[in-house]
C-alpha positions in Angstrom: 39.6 -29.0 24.7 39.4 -30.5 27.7 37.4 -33.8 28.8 34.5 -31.9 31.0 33.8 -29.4 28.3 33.1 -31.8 25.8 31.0 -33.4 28.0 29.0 -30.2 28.2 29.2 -29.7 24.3 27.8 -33.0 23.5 25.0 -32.5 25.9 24.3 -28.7 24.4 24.4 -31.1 21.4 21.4 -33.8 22.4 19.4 -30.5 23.8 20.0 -31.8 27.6 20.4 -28.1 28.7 19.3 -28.3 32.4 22.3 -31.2 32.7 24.8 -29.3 30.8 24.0 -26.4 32.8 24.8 -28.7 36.1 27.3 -30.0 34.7 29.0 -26.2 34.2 28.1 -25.6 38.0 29.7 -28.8 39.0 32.7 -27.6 37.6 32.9 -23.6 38.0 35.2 -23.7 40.4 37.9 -25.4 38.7 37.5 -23.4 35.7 37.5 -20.3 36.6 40.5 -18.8 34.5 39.1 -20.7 31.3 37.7 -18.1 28.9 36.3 -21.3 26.9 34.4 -22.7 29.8 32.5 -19.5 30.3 31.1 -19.1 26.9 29.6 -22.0 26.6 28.1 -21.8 29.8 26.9 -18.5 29.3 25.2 -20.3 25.8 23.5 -22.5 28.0 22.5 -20.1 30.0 21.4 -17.9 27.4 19.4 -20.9 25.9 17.9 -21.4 28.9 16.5 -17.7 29.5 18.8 -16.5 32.1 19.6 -13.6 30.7 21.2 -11.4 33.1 23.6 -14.4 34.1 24.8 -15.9 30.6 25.9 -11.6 29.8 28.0 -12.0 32.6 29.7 -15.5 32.2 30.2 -13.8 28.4 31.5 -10.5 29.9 34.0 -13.0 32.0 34.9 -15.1 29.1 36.5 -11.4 27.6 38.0 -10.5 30.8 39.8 -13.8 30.4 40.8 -13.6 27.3 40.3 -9.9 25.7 41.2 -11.7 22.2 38.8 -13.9 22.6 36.1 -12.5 19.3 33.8 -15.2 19.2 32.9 -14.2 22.6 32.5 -10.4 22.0 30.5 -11.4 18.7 28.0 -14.1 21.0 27.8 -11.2 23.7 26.8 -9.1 20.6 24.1 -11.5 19.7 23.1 -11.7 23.0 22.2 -8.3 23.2 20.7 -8.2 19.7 18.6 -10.8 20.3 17.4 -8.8 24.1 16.5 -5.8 21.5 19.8 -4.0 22.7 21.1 -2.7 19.2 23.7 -0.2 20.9 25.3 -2.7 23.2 25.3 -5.2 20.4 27.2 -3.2 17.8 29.6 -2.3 20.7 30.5 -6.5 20.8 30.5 -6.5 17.2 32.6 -3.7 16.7 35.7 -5.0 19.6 35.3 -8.5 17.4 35.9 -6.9 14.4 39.0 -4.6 15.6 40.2 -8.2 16.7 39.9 -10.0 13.8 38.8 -7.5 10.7 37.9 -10.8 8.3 35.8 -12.2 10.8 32.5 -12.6 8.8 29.7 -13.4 11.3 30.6 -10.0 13.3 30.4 -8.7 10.0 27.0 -9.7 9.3 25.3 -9.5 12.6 26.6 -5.8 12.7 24.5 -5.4 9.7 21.7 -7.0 11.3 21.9 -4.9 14.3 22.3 -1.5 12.5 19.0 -2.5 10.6 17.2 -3.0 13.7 17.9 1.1 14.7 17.2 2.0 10.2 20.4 2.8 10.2 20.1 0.9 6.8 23.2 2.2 4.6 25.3 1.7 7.4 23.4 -2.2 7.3 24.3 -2.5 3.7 27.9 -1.5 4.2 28.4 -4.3 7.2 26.4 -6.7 4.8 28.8 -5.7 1.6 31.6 -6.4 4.0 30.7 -10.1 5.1 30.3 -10.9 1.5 33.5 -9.6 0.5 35.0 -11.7 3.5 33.1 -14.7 2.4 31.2 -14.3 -1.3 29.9 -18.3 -1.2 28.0 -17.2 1.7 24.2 -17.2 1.5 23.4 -15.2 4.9 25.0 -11.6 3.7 23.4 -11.7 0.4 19.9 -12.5 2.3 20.1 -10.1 4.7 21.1 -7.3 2.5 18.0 -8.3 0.1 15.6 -7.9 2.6 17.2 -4.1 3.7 17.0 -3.3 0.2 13.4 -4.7 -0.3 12.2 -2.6 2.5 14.2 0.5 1.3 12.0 -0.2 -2.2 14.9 -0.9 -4.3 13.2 -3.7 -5.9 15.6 -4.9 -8.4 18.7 -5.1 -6.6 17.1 -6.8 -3.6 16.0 -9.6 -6.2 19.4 -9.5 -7.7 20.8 -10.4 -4.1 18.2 -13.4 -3.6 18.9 -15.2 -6.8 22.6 -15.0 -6.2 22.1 -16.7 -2.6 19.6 -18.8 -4.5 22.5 -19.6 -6.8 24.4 -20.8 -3.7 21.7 -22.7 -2.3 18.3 -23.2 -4.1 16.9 -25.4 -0.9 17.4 -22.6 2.2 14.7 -22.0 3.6 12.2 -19.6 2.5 14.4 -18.4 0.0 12.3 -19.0 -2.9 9.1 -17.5 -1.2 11.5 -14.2 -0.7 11.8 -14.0 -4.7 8.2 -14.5 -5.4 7.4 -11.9 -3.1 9.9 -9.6 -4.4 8.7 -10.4 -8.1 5.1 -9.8 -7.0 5.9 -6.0 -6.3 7.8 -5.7 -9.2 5.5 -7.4 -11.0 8.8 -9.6 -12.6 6.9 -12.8 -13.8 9.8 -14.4 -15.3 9.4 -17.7 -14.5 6.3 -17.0 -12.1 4.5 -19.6 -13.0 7.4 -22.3 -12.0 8.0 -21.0 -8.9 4.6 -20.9 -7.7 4.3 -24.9 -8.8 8.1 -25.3 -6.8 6.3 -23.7 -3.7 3.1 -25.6 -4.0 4.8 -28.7 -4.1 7.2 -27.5 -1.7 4.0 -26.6 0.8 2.5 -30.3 0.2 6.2 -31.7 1.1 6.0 -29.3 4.4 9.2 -27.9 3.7 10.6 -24.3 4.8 9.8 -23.0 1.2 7.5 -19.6 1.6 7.0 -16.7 4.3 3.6 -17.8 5.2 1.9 -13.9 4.1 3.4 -14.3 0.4 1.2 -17.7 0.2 -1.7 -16.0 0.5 -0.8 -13.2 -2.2 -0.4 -16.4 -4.5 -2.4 -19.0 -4.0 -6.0 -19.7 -3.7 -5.7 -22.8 -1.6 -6.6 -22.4 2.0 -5.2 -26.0 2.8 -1.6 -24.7 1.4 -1.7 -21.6 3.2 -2.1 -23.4 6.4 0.8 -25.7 5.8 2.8 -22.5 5.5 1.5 -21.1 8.1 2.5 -24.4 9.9 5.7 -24.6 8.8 6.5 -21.0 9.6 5.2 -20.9 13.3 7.9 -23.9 14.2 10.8 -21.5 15.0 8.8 -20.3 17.7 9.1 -21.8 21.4 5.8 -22.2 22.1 4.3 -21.9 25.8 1.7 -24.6 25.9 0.6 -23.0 29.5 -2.5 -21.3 29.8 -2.4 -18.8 32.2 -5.4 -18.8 34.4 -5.6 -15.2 35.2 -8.5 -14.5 34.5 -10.9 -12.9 37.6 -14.9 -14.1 37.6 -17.2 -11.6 38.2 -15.0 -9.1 36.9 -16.3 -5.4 36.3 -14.6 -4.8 33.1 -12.9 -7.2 30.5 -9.7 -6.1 29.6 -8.9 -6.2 25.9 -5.3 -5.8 24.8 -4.6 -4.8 20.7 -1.2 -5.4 19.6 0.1 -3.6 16.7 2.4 -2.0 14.4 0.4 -0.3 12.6 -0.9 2.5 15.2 -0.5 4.9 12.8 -1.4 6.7 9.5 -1.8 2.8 7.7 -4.2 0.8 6.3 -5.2 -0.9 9.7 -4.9 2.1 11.7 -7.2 3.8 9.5 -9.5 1.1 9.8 -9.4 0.7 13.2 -9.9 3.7 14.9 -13.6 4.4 14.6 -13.9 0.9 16.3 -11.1 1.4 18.6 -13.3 4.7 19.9 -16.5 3.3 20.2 -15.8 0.6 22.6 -17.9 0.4 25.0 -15.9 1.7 28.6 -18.2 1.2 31.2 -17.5 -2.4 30.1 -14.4 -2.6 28.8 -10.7 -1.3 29.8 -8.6 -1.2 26.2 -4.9 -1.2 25.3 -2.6 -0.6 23.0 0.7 -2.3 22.8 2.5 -0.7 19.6 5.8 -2.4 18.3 5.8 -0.3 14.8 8.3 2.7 13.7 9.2 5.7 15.3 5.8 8.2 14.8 5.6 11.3 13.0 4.6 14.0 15.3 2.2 15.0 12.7 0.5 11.4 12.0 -2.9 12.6 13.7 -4.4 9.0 13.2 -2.0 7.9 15.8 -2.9 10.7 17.8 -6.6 9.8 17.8 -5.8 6.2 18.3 -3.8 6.6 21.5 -6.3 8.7 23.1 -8.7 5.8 22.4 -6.7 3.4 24.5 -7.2 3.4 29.1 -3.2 2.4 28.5 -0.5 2.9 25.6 2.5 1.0 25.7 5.7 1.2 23.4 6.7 -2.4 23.4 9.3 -1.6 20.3 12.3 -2.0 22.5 11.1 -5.4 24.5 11.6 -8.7 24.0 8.9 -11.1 23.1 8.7 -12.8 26.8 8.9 -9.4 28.7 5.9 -7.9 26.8 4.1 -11.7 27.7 5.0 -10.9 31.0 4.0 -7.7 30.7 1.1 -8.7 29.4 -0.2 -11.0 32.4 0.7 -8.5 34.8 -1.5 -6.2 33.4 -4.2 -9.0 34.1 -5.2 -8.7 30.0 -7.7 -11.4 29.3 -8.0 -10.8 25.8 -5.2 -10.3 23.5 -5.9 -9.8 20.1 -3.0 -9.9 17.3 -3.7 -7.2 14.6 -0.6 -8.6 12.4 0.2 -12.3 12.7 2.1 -13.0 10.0 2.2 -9.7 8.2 4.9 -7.5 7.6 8.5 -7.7 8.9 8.1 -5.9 11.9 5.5 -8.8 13.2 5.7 -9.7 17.4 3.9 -13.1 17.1 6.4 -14.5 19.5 4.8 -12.6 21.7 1.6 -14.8 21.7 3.1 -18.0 22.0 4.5 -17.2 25.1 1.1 -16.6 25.8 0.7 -13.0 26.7 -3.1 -13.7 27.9 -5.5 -16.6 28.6 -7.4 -15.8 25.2 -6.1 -15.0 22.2 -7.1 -14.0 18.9 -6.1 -13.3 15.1 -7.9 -10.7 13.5 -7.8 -8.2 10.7 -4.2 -7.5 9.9 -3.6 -11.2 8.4 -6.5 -12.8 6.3 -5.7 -16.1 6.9 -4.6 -18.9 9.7 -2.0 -18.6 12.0 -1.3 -22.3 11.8 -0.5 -21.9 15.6 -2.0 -23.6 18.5 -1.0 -20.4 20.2 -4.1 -18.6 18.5 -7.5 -19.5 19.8 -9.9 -17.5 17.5 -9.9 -16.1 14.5 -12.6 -13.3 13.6 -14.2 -14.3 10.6 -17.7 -14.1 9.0 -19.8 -16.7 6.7 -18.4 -15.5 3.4 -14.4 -15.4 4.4 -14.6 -18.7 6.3 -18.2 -21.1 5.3 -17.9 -24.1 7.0 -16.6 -26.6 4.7 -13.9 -24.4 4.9 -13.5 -24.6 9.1 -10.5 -27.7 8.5 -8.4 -25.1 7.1 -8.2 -23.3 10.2 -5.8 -23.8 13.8 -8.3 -21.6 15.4 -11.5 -21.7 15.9 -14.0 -19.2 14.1 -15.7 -16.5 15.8 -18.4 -16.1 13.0 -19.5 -12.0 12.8 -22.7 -11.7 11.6 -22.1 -9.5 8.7 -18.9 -8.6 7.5 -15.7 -9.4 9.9 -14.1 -6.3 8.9 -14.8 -2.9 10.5 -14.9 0.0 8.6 -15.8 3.5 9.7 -19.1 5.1 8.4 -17.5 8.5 8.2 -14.5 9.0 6.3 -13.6 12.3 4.7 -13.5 12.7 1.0 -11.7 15.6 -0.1 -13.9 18.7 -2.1 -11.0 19.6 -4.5 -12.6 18.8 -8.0 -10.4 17.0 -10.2 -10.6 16.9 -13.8 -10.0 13.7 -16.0 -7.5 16.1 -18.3 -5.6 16.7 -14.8 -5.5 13.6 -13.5 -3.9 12.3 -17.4 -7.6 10.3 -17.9 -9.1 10.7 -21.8 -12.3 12.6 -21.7 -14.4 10.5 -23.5 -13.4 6.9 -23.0 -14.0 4.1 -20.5 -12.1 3.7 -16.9 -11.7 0.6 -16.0 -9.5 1.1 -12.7 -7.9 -1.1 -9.8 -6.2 0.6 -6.8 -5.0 -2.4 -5.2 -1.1 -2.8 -4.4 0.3 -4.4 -7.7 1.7 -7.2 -5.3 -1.8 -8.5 -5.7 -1.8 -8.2 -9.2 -1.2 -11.8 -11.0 -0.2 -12.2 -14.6 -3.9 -14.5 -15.1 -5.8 -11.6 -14.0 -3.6 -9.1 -16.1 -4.2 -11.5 -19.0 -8.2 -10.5 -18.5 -7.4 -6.9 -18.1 -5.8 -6.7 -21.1 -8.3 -9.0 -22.8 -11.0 -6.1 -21.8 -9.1 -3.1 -23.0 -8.6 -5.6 -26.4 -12.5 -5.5 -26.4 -13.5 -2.6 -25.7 -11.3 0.0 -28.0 -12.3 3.0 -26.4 -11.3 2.2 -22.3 -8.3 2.5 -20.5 -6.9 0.9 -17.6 -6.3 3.5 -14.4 -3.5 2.0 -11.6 -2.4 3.3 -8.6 1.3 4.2 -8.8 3.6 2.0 -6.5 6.9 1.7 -7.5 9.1 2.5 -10.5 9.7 -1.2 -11.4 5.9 -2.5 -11.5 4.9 0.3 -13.6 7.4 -0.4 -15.9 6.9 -4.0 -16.0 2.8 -3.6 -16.2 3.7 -1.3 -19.2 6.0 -3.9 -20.7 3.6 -6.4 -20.1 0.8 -4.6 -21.6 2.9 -4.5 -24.7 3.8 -7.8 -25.1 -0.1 -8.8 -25.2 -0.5 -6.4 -28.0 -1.9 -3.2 -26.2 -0.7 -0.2 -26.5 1.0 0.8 -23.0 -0.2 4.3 -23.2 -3.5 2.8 -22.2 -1.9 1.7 -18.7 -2.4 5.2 -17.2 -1.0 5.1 -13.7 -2.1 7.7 -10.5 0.2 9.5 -8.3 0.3 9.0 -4.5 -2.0 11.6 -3.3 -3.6 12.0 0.5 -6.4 9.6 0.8 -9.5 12.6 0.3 -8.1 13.4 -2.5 -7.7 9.8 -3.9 -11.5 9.0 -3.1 -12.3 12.6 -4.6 -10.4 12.0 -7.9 -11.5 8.3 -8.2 -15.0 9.5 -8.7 -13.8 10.1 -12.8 -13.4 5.5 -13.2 -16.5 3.6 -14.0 -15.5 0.2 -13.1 -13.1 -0.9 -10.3 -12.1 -4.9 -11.5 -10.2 -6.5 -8.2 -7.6 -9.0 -8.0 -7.1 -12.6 -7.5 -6.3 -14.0 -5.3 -5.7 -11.5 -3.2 -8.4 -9.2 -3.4 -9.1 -5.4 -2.2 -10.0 -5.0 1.4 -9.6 -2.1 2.5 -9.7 -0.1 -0.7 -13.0 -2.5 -1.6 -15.0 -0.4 1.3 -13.3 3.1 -0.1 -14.8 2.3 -3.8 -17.8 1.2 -2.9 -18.1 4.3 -0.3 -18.1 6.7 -3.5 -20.5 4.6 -5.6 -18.0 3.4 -7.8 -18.9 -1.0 -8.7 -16.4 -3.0 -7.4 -16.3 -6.6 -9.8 -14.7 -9.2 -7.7 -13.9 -13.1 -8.5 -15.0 -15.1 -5.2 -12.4 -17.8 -4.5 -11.7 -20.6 -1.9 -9.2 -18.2 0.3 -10.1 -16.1 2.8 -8.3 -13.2 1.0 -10.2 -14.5 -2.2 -13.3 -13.7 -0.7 -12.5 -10.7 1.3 -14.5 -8.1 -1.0 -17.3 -10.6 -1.7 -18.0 -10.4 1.7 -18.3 -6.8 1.6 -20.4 -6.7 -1.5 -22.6 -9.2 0.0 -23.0 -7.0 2.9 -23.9 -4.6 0.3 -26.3 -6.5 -0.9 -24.4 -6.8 -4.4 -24.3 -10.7 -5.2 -24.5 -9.0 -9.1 -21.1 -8.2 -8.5 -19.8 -11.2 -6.9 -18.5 -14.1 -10.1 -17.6 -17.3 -9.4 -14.6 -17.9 -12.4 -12.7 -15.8 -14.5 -14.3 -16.6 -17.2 -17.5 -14.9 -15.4 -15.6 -12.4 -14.3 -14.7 -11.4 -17.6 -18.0 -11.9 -19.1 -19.5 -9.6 -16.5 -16.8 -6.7 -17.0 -17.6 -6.6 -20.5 -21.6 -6.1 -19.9 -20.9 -3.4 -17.6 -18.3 -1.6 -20.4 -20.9 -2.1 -23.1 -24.4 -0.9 -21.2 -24.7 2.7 -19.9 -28.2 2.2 -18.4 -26.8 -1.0 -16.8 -23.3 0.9 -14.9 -26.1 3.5 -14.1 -28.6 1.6 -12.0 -24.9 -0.2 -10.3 -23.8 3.0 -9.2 -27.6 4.3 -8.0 -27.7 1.1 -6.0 -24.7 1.4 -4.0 -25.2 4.5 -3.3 -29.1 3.2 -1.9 -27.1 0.4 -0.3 -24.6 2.0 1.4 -27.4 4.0 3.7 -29.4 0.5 4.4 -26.6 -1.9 4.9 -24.6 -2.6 8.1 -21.0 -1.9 6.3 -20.6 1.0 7.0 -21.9 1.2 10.9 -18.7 0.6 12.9 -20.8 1.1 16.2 -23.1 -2.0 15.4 -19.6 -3.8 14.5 -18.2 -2.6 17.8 -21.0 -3.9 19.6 -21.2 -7.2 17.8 -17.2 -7.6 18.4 -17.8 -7.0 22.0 -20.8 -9.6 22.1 -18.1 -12.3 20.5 -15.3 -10.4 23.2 -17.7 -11.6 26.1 -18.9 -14.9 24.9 -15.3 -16.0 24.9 -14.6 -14.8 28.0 -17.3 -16.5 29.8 -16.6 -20.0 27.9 -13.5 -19.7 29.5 -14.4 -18.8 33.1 -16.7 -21.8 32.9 -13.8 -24.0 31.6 -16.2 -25.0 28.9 -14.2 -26.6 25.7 -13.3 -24.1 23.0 -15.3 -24.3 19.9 -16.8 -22.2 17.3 -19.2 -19.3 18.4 -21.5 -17.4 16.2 -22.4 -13.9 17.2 
């Protein structure tokens, strides 16, 4: 290698980018036949956000040299990483017809093919790289996480302990098995690997995928370290942009999602989305979520709700920023954080707007700098809880979570015989996603069906793998597994029609029900909660204080149990529950997403004119 290129490498090395880019300038001319010289330049380049430029010093490096596959397979990344699947597989593909062992084309083929769910094809590249190179963590991990989205469970978890057999210590690695084993409901060793990522967390190592700490633990001060931890692989724009207009007519509200669709948070979301206020406000939608179904009718009504719609799927974090400002948005407000694997929070630390908030689609903190608000109420955040937070709290003044008032429940009458329910016996149910369900809170289920002879317990059906475990489980503690009856997917007004035959809904810990919390409660069905320290712990408390339920809000487990079993044993008791949420549900504000609206546009424009004052950021309380 020659002398002036590894003058450039060793400054690539220290991070001196802008000199190693001089540095290549300095001595273009006299390299202009070296394939070498052009690829790292064109890394520089690349690192440096010159995109157009580093694709052509890459496109030269080939020309040079048309041999040359680490170039093809850098061009290939490149593209991947612009969102430009097709061109990327192209680069892949001429480095592999180069060199057919070459395991990093391999693998970022797989990558790239997953990115268009082209997800067999994915596995194949994936199965490929590991052939080429089976001590290799990356193929294994990559092929888990196509396999966990394509629900087959087992063998996903199968792929993470072998590249945890590699290398226990890569990063996030062990969070990826918990998670996995949460949806199976696997708890083999569960309680060890939750005590390996708390002490992990405390250590602020690269240990969990910040949404899989709040599934498992009730510790608001951990969840923030993950959160913490996580957000570092992000290049963070500490600018503010200052774009915001005084005396503006409307504020212009930006809502950034995946979920635009026939989903929990699209569902909850559109009654809100249409009663915003328009004579005030201009709203829109930036969507980053799968191809729609022409059919899905919620996305339908939720893009009509919007001034603008944009399909931001195929742009790259700092367009849609820039995007973003161009648009003038003053308020951008992240409706998935942390959630999910299609997630665009790069997109707000580039700063896609002057003020920016967290709110809905991820109970908990961001742990970025990035986010200036979270929307929150008294129950989900109190304030000896505020510490725990990056943002600061926009306090609703009843619940934080909108929920439409109308929601259409299904007339088809279902009968217990139909649905596979005993005629005569107890229901004790929980719809939640058996991710949230923990083998402590399993322990009290069973306890209750051990107690009360004549109940069964009535799940929601999820995958093949947790209802056999639950069943398994169930066994193990001495309880017949035919009492574990599990429900069948059905369209959402049929499910709040047939739920009608439970008598008792008991929640999770520590994730509780959110969503499905407000759809019990909407048919009069008690929903028995355990308040925690979390904000996901408390997430149905604050619905059911909203309620005006504290009778159904306990404090431990050993409450919690206590309570279920009064509620089993006294007819008269379940009774008056059931009368007064149904007398609730007409006097409290839970249920009226225009007074929600109107408070969230009350917070909307209490931020906005903090900021045109340049006052300092600090809590508000609507």
């Amino acid at each position: 290698m020659e002398p002036d290129i590894n003058i450039i490498f060793s400054l690539v090395k220290k991070g001196n980018l802008i000199e190693a880019k001089n540095k290549c300038i300095e001595i273009n001319d006299q390299n202009n036949n070296n394939s070498e010289f052009f690829n790292i330049f064109a890394i520089i380049l690349f690192q440096l956000k010159d995109y157009d430029e580093s694709i052509n010093k890459w496109k030269k490096a080939v020309e040079l040299n048309p041999k040359y596959f680490f170039a093809y397979n850098n061009l290939g990344n490149a593209f991947l990483n612009l969102k430009k699947y097709e061109e990327a597989i192209t680069c892949f593909n001429k480095a592999i017809e180069i060199k057919s062992d070459f395991f990093d084309a391999h693998n970022n083929k797989g990558n790239a093919l997953s990115k268009l769910n082209k997800y067999d094809d994915a596995l194949l590249s994936y199965d490929k790289a590991i052939k080429i190179k089976p001590d290799s963590i990356n193929g294994y991990i990559f092929k888990a996480h196509i396999l966990s989205q394509l629900e087959r469970l087992e063998e996903a978890l199968d792929n993470y302990k072998i590249a945890y057999n590699i290398n226990s210590e890569h990063p996030f690695l062990l969070g990826y098995i918990v998670n996995t084993k949460s949806k199976c409901c696997d708890w083999e060793n569960f309680q060890k690997d939750i005590e390996i990522i708390k002490l992990n967390l405390e250590n602020e190592k690269k240990i969990s995928y910040p949404y899989t700490a709040l599934t498992i633990l009730d510790s608001p001060h951990l969840q923030k370290k993950a959160s913490e931890i996580w957000v570092k692989q992000f290049r963070s724009n500490d600018g503010k942009p200052n774009n915001l207009i005084k005396n503006k007519k409307k504020i212009r509200i930006a809502y950034f999602s995946a979920d635009f669709r026939d989903h929990a948070v699209g569902n909850t979301i559109v009654s809100m989305l249409e009663s915003h206020d328009k004579s005030k406000f201009e709203i829109y939608g930036f969507y980053f979520g799968e191809n729609i179904n022409e059919t899905d009718l919620i996305h339908k009504k939720i893009v009509n709700t919007f001034d603008k719609f944009i399909n931001i799927s195929s742009m790259t974090d700092l367009k849609v920023a820039e995007l973003s400002l161009e648009l003038n948005i003053d308020i951008a407000v992240d409706l998935t954080t942390h959630t999910g694997s299609q997630n665009r929070f790069g997109i707000f630390t580039q700063r896609c707007a002057p003020i920016q908030l967290n709110f809905l689609g991820y109970p908990g903190t961001s742990g970025s700098k990035s986010i200036d608000y979270i929307i929150a109420d008294k129950i989900v955040i109190p304030d000896n809880n505020q510490k725990f937070y990056s943002e600061k709290i926009l306090y609703m003044p009843n619940s934080y979570h909108p929920i439409e008032n109308i929601k259409k429940i299904s007339e088809k009458k279902f009968s217990r015989k139909e649905l596979n329910l005993p005629e005569e016996k107890f229901i004790f149910c929980c719809f939640n996603s058996h991710q949230k369900i923990t083998p402590t809170i399993f322990n009290i289920w069973v306890n209750l069906l051990k107690k009360n002879s004549n109940s069964v317990l009535w799940l929601r059906e999820f995958n093949k793998y947790s209802s056999k475990n639950l069943k398994l489980e169930a066994s193990k503690r001495g309880v017949d597994e035919k009492r574990i009856i599990f429900a069948k997917y059905s369209p959402m007004d049929e499910h709040l029609s047939r739920i009608k035959h439970a008598d008792l809904f008991l929640d999770t810990f520590p994730y509780t029900a959110h969503s499905t919390c407000s759809d019990v409660l909407r048919i009069g069905l008690p929903v028995l909660t355990c308040i925690g320290n979390s904000f996901t712990s408390r997430v149905s408390a604050s619905f059911l204080n909203t309620m005006m339920l504290p009778e159904l809000i306990t404090t431990s487990y050993e409450e919690y149990e206590k309570e279920a079993n009064k509620i089993a044993n006294d007819k008269n008791y379940l009774s008056d529950l059931k009368n007064k949420i149904l007398e609730n549900k007409i006097k409290s504000s839970l249920y009226d997403v225009k007074l929600f609206t109107k408070n969230l546009e009350k917070a909307y424009s209490l931020m906005f004119e903090k900021y045109i004052k340049g006052e300092k950021k600090n809590n508000i309380e609507v």
